[in-house]
Gaussian input, Z-matrix of N, CA and C with variables (Angstrom, degrees):
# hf/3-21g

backbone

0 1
 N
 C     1     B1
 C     2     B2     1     A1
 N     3     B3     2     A2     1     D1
 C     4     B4     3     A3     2     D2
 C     5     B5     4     A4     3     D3
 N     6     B6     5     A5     4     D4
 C     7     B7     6     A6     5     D5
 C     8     B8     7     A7     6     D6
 N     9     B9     8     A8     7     D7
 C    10    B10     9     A9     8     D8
 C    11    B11    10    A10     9     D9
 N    12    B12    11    A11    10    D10
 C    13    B13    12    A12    11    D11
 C    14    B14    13    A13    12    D12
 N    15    B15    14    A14    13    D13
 C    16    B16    15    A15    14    D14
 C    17    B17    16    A16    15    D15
 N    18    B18    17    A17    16    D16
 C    19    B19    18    A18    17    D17
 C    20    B20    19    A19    18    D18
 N    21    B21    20    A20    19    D19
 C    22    B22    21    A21    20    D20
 C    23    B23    22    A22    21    D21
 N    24    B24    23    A23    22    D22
 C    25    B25    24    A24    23    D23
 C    26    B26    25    A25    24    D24
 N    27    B27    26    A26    25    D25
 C    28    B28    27    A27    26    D26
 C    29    B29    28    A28    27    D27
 N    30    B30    29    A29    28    D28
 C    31    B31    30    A30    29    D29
 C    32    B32    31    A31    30    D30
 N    33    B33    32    A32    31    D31
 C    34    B34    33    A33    32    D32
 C    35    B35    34    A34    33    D33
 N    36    B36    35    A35    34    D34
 C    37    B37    36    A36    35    D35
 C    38    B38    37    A37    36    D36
 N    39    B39    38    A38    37    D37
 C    40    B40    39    A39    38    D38
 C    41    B41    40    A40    39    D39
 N    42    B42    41    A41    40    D40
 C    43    B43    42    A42    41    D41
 C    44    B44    43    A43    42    D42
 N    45    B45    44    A44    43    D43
 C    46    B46    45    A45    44    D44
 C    47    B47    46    A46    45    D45
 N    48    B48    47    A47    46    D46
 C    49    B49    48    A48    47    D47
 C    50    B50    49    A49    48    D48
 N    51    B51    50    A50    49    D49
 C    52    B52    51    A51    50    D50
 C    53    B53    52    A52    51    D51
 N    54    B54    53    A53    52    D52
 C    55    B55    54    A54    53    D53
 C    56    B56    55    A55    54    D54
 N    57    B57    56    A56    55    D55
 C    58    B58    57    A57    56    D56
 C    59    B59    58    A58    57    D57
 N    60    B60    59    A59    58    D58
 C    61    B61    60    A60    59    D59
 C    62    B62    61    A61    60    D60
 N    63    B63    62    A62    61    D61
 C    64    B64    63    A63    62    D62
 C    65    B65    64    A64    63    D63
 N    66    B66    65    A65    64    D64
 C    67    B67    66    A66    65    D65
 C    68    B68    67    A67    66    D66
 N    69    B69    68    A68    67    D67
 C    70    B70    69    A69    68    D68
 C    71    B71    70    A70    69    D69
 N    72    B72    71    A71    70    D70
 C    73    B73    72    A72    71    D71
 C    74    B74    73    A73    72    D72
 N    75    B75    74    A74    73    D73
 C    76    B76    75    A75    74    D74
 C    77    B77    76    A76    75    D75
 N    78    B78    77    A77    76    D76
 C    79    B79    78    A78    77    D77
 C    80    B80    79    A79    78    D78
 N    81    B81    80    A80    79    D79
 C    82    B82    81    A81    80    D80
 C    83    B83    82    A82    81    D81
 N    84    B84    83    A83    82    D82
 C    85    B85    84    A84    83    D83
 C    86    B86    85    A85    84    D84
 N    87    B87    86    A86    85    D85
 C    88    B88    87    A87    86    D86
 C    89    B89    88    A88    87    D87
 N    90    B90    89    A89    88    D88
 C    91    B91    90    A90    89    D89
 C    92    B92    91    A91    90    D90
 N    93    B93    92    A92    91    D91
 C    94    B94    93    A93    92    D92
 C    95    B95    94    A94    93    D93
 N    96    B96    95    A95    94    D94
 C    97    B97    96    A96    95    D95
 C    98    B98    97    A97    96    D96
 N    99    B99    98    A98    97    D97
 C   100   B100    99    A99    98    D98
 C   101   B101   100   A100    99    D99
 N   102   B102   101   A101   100   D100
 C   103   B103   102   A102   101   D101
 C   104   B104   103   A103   102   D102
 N   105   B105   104   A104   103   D103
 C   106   B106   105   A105   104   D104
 C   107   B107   106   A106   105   D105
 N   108   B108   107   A107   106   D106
 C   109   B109   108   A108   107   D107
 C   110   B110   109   A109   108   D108
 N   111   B111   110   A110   109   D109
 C   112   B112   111   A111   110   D110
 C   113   B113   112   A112   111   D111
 N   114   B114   113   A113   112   D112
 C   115   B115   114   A114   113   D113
 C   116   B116   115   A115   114   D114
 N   117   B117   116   A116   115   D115
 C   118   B118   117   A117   116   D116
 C   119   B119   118   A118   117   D117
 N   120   B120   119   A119   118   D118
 C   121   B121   120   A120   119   D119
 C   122   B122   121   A121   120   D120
 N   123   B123   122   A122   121   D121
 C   124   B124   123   A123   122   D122
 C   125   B125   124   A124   123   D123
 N   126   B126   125   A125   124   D124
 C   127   B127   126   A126   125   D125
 C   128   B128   127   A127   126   D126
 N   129   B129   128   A128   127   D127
 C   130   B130   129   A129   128   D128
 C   131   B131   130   A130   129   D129
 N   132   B132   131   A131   130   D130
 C   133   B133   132   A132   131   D131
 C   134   B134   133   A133   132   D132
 N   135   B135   134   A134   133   D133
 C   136   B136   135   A135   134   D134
 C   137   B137   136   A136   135   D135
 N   138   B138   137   A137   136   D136
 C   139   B139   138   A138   137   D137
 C   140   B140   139   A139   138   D138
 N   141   B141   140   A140   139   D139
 C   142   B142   141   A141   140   D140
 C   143   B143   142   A142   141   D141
 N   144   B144   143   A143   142   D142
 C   145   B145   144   A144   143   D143
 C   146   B146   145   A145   144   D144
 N   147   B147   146   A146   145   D145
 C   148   B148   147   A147   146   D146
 C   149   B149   148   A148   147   D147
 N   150   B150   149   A149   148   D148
 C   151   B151   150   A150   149   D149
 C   152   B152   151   A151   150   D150
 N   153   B153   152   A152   151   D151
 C   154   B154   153   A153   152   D152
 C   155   B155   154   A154   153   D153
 N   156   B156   155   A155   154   D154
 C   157   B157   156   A156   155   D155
 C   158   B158   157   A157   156   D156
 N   159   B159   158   A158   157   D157
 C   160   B160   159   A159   158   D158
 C   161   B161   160   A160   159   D159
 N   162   B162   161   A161   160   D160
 C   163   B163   162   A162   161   D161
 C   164   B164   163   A163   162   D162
 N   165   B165   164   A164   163   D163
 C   166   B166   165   A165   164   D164
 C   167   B167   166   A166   165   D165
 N   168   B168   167   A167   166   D166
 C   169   B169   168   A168   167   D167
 C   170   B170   169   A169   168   D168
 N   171   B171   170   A170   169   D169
 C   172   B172   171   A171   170   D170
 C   173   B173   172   A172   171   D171
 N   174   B174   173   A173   172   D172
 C   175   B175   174   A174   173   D173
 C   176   B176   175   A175   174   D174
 N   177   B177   176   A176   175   D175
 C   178   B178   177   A177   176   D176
 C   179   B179   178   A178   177   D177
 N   180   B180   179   A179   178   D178
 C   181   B181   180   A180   179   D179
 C   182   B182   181   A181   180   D180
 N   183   B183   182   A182   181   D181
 C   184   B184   183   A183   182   D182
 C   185   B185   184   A184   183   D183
 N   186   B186   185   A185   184   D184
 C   187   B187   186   A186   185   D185
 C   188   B188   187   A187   186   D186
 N   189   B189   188   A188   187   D187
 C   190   B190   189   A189   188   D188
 C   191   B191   190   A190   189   D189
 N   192   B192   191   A191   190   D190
 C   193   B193   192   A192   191   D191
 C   194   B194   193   A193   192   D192
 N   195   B195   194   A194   193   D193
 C   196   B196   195   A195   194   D194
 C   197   B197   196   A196   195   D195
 N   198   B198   197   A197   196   D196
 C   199   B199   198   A198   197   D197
 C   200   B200   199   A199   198   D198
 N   201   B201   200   A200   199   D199
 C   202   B202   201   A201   200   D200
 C   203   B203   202   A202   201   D201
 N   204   B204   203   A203   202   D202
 C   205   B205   204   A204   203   D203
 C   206   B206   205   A205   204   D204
 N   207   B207   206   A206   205   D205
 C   208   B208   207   A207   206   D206
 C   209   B209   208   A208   207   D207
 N   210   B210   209   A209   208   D208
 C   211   B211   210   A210   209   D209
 C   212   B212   211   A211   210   D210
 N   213   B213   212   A212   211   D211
 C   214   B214   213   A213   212   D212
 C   215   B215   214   A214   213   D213
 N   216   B216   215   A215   214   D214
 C   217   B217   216   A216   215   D215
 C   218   B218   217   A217   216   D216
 N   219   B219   218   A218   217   D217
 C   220   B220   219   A219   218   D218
 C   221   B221   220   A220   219   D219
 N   222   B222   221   A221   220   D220
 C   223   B223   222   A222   221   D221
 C   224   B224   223   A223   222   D222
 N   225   B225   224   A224   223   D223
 C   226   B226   225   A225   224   D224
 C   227   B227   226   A226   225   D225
 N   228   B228   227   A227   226   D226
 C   229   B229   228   A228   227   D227
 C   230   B230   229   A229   228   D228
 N   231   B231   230   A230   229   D229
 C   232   B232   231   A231   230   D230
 C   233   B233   232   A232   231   D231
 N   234   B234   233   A233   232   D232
 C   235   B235   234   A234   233   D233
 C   236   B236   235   A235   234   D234
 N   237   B237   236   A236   235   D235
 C   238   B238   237   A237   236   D236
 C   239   B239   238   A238   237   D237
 N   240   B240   239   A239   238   D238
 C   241   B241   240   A240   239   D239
 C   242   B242   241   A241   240   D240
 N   243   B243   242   A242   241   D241
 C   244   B244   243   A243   242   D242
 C   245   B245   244   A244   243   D243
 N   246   B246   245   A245   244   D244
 C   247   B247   246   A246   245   D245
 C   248   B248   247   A247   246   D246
 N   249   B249   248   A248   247   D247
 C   250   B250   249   A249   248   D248
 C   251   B251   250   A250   249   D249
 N   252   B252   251   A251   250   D250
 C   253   B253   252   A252   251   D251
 C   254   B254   253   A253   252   D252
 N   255   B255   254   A254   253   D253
 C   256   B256   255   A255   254   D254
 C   257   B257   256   A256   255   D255
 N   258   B258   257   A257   256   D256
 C   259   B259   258   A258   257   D257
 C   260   B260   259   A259   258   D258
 N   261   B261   260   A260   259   D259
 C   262   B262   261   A261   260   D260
 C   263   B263   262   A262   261   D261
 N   264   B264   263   A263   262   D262
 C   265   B265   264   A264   263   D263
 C   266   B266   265   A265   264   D264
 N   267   B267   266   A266   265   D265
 C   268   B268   267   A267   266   D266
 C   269   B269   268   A268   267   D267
 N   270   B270   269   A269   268   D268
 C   271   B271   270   A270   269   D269
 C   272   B272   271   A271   270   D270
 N   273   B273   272   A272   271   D271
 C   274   B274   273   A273   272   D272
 C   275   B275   274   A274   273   D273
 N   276   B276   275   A275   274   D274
 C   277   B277   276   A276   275   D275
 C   278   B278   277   A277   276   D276
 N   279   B279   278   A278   277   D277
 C   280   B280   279   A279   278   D278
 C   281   B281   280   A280   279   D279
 N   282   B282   281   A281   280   D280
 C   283   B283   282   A282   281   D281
 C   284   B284   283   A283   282   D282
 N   285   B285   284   A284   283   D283
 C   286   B286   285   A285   284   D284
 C   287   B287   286   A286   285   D285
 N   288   B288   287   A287   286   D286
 C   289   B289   288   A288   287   D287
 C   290   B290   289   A289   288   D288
 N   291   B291   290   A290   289   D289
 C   292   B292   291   A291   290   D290
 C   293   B293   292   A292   291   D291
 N   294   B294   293   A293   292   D292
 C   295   B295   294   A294   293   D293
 C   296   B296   295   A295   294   D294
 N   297   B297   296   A296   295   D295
 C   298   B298   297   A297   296   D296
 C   299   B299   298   A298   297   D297
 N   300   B300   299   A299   298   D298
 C   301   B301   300   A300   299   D299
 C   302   B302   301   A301   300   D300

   B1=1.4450
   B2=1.5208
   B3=1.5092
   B4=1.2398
   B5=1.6645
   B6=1.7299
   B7=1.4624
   B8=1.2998
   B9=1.3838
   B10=1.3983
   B11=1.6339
   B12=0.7975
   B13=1.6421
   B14=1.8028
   B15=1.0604
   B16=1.6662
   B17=1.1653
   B18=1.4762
   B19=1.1366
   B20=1.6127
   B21=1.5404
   B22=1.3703
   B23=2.2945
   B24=1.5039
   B25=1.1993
   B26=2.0433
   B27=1.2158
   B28=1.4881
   B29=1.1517
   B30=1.1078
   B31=1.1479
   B32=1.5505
   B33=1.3868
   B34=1.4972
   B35=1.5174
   B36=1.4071
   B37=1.7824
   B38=0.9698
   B39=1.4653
   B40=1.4972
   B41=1.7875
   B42=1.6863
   B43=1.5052
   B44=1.6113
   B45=1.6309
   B46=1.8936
   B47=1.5769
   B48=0.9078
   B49=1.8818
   B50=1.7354
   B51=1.3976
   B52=1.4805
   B53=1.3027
   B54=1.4330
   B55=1.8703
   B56=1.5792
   B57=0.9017
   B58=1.2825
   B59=1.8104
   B60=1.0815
   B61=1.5913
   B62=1.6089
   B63=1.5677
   B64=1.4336
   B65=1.9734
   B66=1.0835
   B67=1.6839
   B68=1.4462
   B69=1.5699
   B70=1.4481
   B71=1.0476
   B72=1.5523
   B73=1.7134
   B74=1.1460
   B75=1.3080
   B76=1.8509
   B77=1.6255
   B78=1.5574
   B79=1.4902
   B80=1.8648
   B81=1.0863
   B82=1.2839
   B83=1.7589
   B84=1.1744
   B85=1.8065
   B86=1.6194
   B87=1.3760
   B88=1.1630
   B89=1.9525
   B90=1.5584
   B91=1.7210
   B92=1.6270
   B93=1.5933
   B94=1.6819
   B95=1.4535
   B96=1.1015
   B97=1.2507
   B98=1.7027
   B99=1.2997
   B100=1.8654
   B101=0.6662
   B102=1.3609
   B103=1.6689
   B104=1.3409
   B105=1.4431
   B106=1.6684
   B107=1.7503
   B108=0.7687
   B109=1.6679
   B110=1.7752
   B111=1.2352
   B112=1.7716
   B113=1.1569
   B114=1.3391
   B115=1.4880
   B116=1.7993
   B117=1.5193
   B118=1.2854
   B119=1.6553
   B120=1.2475
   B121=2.1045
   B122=1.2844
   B123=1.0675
   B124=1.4125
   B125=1.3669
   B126=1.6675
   B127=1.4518
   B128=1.8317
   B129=1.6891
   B130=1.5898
   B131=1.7870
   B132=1.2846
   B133=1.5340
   B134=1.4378
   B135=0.8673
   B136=1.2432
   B137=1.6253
   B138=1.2859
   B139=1.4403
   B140=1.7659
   B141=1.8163
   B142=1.8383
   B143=2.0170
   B144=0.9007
   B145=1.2819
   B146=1.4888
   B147=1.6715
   B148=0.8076
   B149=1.4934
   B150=1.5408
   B151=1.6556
   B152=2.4348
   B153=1.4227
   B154=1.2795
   B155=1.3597
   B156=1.5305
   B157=1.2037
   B158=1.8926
   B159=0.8408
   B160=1.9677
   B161=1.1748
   B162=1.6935
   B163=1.2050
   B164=1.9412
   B165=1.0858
   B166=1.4590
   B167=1.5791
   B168=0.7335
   B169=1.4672
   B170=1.5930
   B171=1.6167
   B172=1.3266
   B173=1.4763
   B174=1.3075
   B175=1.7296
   B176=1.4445
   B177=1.5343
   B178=1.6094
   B179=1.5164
   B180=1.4850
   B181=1.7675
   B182=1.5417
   B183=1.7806
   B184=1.3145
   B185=2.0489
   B186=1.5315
   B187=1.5089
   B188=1.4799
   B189=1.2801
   B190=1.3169
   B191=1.5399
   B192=1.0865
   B193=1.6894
   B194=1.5425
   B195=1.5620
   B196=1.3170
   B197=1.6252
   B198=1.7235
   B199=1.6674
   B200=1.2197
   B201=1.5515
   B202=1.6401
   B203=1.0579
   B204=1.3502
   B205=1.5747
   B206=1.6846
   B207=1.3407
   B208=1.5442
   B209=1.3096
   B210=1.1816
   B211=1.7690
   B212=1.3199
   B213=1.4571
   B214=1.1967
   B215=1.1973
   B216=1.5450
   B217=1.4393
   B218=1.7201
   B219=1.5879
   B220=1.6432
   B221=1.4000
   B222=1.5853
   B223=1.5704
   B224=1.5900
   B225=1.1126
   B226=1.5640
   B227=1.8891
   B228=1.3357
   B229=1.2895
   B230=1.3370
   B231=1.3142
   B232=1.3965
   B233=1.7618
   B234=1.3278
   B235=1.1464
   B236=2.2358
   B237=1.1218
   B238=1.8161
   B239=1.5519
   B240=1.4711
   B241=1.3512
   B242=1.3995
   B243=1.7665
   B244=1.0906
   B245=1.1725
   B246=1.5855
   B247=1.6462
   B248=1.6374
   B249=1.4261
   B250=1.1502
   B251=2.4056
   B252=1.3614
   B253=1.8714
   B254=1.7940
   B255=0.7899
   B256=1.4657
   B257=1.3051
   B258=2.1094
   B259=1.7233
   B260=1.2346
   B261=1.4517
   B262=2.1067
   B263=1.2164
   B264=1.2318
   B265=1.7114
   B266=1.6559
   B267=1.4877
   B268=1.2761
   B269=1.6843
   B270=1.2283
   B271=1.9522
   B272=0.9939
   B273=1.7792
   B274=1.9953
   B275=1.4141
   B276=1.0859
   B277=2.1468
   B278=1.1700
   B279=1.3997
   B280=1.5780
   B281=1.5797
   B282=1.3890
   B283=1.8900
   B284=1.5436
   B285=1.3577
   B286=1.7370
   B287=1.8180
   B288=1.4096
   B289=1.5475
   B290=1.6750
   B291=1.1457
   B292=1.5064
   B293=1.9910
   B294=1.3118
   B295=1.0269
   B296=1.6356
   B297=1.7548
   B298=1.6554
   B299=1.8538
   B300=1.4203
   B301=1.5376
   B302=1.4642
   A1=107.46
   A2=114.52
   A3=111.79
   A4=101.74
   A5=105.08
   A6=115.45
   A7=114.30
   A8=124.30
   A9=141.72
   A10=123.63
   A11=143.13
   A12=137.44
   A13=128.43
   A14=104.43
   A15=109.77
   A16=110.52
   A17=146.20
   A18=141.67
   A19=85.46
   A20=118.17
   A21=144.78
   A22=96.07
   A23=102.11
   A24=111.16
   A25=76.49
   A26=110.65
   A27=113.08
   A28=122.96
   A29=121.66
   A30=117.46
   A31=126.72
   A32=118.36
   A33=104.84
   A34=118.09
   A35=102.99
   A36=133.04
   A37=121.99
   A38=111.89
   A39=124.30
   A40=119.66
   A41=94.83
   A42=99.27
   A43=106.16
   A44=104.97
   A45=92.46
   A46=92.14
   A47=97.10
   A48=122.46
   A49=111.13
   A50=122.64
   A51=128.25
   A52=104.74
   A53=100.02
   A54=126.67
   A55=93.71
   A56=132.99
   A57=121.04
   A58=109.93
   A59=129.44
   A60=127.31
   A61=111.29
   A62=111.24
   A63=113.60
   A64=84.44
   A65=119.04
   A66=129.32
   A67=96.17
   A68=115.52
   A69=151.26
   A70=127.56
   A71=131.69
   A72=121.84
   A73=102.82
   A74=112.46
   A75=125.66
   A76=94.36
   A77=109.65
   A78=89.74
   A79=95.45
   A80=115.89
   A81=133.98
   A82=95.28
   A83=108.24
   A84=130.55
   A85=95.99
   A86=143.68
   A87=151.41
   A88=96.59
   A89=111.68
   A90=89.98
   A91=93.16
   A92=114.07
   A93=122.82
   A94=93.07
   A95=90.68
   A96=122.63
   A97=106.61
   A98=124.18
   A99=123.85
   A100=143.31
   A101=151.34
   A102=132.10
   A103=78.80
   A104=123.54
   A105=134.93
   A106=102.89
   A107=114.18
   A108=120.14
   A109=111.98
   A110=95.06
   A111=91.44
   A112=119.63
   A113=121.74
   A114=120.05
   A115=116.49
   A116=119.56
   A117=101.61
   A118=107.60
   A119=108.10
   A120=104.66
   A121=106.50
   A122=113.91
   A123=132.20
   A124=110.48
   A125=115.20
   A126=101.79
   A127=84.79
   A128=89.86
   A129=108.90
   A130=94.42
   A131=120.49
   A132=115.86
   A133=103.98
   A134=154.72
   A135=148.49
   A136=136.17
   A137=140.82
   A138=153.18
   A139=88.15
   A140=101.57
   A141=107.34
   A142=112.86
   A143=112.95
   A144=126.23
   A145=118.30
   A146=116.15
   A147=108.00
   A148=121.71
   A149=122.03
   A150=137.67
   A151=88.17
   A152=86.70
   A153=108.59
   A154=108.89
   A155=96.58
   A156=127.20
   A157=98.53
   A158=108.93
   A159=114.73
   A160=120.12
   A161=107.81
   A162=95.65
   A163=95.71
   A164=132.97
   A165=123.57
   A166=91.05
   A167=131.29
   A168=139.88
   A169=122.13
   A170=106.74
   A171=117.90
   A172=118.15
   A173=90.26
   A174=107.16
   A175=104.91
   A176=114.22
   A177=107.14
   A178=130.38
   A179=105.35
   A180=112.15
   A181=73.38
   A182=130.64
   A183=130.38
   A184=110.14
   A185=81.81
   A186=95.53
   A187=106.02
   A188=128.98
   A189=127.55
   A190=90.84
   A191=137.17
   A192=141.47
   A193=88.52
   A194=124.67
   A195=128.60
   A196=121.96
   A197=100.73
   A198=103.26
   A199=114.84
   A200=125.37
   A201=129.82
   A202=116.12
   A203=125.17
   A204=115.34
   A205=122.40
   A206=97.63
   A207=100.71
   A208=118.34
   A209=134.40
   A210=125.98
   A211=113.46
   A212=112.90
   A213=119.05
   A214=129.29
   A215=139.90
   A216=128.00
   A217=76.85
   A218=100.33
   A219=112.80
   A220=121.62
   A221=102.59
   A222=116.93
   A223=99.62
   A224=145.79
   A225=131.19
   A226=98.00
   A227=103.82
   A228=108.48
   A229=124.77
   A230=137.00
   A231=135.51
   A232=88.43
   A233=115.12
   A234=109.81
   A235=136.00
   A236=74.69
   A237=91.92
   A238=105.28
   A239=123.42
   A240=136.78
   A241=105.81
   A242=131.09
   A243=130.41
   A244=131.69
   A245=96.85
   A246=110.19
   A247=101.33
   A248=123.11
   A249=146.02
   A250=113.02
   A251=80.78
   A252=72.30
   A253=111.36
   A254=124.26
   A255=139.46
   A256=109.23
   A257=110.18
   A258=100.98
   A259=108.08
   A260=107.56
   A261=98.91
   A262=114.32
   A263=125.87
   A264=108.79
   A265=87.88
   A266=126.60
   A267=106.12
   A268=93.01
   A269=99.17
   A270=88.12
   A271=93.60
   A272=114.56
   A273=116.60
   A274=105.17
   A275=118.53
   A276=103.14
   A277=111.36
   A278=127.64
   A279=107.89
   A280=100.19
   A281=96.36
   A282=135.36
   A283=91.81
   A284=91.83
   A285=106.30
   A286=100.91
   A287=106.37
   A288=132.01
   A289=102.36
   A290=113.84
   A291=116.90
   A292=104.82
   A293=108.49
   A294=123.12
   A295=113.62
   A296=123.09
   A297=94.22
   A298=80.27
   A299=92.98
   A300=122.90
   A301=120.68
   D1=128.16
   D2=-170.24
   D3=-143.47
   D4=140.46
   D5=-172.82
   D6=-99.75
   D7=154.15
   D8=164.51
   D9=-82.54
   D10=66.62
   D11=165.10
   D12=-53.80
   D13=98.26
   D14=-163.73
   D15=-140.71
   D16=158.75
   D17=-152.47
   D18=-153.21
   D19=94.56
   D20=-179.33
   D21=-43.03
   D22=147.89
   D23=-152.23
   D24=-114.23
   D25=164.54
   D26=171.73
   D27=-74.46
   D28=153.87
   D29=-177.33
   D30=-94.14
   D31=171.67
   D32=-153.67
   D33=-57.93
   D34=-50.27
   D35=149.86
   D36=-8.75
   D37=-47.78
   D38=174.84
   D39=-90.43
   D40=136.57
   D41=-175.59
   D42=-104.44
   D43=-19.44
   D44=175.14
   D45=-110.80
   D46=-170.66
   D47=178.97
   D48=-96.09
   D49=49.58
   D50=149.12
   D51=-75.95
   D52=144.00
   D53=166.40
   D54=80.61
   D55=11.69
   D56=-172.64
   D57=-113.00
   D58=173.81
   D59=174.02
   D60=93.75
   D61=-0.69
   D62=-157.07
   D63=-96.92
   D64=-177.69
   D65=169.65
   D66=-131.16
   D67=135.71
   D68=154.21
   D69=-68.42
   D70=106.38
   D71=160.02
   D72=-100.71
   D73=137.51
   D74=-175.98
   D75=-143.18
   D76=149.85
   D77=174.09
   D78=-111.82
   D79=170.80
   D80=-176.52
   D81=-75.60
   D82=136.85
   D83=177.56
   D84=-54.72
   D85=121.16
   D86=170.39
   D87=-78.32
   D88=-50.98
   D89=-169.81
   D90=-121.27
   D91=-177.76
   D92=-175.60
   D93=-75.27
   D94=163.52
   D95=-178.44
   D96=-98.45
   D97=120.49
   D98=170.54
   D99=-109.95
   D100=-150.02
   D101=-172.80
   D102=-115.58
   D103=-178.84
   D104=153.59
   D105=-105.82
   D106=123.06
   D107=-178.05
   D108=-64.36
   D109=-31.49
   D110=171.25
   D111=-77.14
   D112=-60.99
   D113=-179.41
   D114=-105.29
   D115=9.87
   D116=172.84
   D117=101.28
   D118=-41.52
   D119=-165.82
   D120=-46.49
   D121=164.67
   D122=156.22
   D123=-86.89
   D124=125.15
   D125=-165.65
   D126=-140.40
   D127=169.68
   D128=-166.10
   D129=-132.45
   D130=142.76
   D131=131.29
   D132=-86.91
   D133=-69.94
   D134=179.59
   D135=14.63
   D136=32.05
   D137=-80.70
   D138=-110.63
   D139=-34.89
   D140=174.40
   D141=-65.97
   D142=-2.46
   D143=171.58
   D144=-64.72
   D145=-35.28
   D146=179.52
   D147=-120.42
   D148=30.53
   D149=177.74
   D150=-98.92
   D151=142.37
   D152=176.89
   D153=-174.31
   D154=114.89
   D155=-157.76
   D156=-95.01
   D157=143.45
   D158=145.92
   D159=-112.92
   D160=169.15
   D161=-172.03
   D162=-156.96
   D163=145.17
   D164=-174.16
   D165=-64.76
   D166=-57.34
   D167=-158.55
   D168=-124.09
   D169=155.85
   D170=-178.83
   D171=-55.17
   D172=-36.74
   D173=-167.45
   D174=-74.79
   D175=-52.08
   D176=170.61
   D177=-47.98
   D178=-15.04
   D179=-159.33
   D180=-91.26
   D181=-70.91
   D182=-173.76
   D183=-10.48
   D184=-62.96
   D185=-151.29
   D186=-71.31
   D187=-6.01
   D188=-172.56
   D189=-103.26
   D190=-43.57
   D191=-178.21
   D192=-51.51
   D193=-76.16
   D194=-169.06
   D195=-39.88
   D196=-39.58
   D197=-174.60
   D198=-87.45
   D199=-10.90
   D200=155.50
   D201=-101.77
   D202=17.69
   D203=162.37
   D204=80.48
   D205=28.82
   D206=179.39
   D207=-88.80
   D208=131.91
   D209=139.06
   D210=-45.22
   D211=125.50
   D212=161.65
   D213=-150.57
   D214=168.33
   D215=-148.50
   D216=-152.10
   D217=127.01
   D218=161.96
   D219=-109.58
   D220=126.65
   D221=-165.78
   D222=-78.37
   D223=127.48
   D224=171.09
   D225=-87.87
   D226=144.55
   D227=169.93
   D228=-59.14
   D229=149.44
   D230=-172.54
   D231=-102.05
   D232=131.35
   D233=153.80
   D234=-104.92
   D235=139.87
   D236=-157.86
   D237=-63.99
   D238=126.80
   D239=-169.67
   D240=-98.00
   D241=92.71
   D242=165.61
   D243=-89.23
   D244=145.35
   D245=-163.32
   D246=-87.18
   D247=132.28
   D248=161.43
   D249=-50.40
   D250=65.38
   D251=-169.55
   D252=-82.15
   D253=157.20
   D254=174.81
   D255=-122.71
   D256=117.04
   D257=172.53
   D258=-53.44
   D259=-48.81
   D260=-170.39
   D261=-47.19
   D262=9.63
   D263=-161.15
   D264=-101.82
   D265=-1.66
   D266=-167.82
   D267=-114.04
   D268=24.42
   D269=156.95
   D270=-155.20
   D271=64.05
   D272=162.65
   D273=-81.80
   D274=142.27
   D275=161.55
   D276=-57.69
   D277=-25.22
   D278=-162.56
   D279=-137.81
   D280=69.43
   D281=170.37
   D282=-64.06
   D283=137.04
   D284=166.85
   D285=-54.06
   D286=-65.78
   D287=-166.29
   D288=-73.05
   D289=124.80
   D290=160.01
   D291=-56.94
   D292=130.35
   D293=161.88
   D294=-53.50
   D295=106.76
   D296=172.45
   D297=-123.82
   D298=-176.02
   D299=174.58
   D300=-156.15

């Protein structure tokens, strides 16, 4: 049985950075996942599939994996490089891009 440590990225929806900064323990799916033949679901025995932990910090998620004996693998967050845009810039006269429509 082996855990995930990740610190969830915003979502698209979102324009500031709420819910975010917290760290995730999830454990990794041990068997596949199948259809149910009667009604279609997607179904699991898998019962650790559905515990998800938070944690203020990286270090707390570490230390709780370590003191129950988990495998676990920590994702570091990628951080996102934003571009500085200006509306006026899309009606300069001397636009990189020809204006079409």
């Amino acid at each position: 049985m082996s855990a995930r440590i990740y610190s969830p990225a915003k979502t698209a929806m979102q324009s500031g950075k709420a819910k975010t900064g917290h760290w995730v323990l999830e454990f990794e799916p041990e068997t596949r996942r199948k259809i149910d033949p009667l009604m279609g679901y997607t179904t699991s025995a898998d019962m650790k599939s559905q515990i998800r932990l938070t944690f203020a910090s990286r270090e707390e998620a570490v230390a709780y994996a370590e003191k129950h004996g988990l495998a676990y693998r920590v994702e570091l967050p990628k951080e996102s490089k934003r571009r500085q845009i200006s509306y006026s810039d899309n009606f300069r006269y001397d636009r990189r891009t020809p204006w079409t429509h």
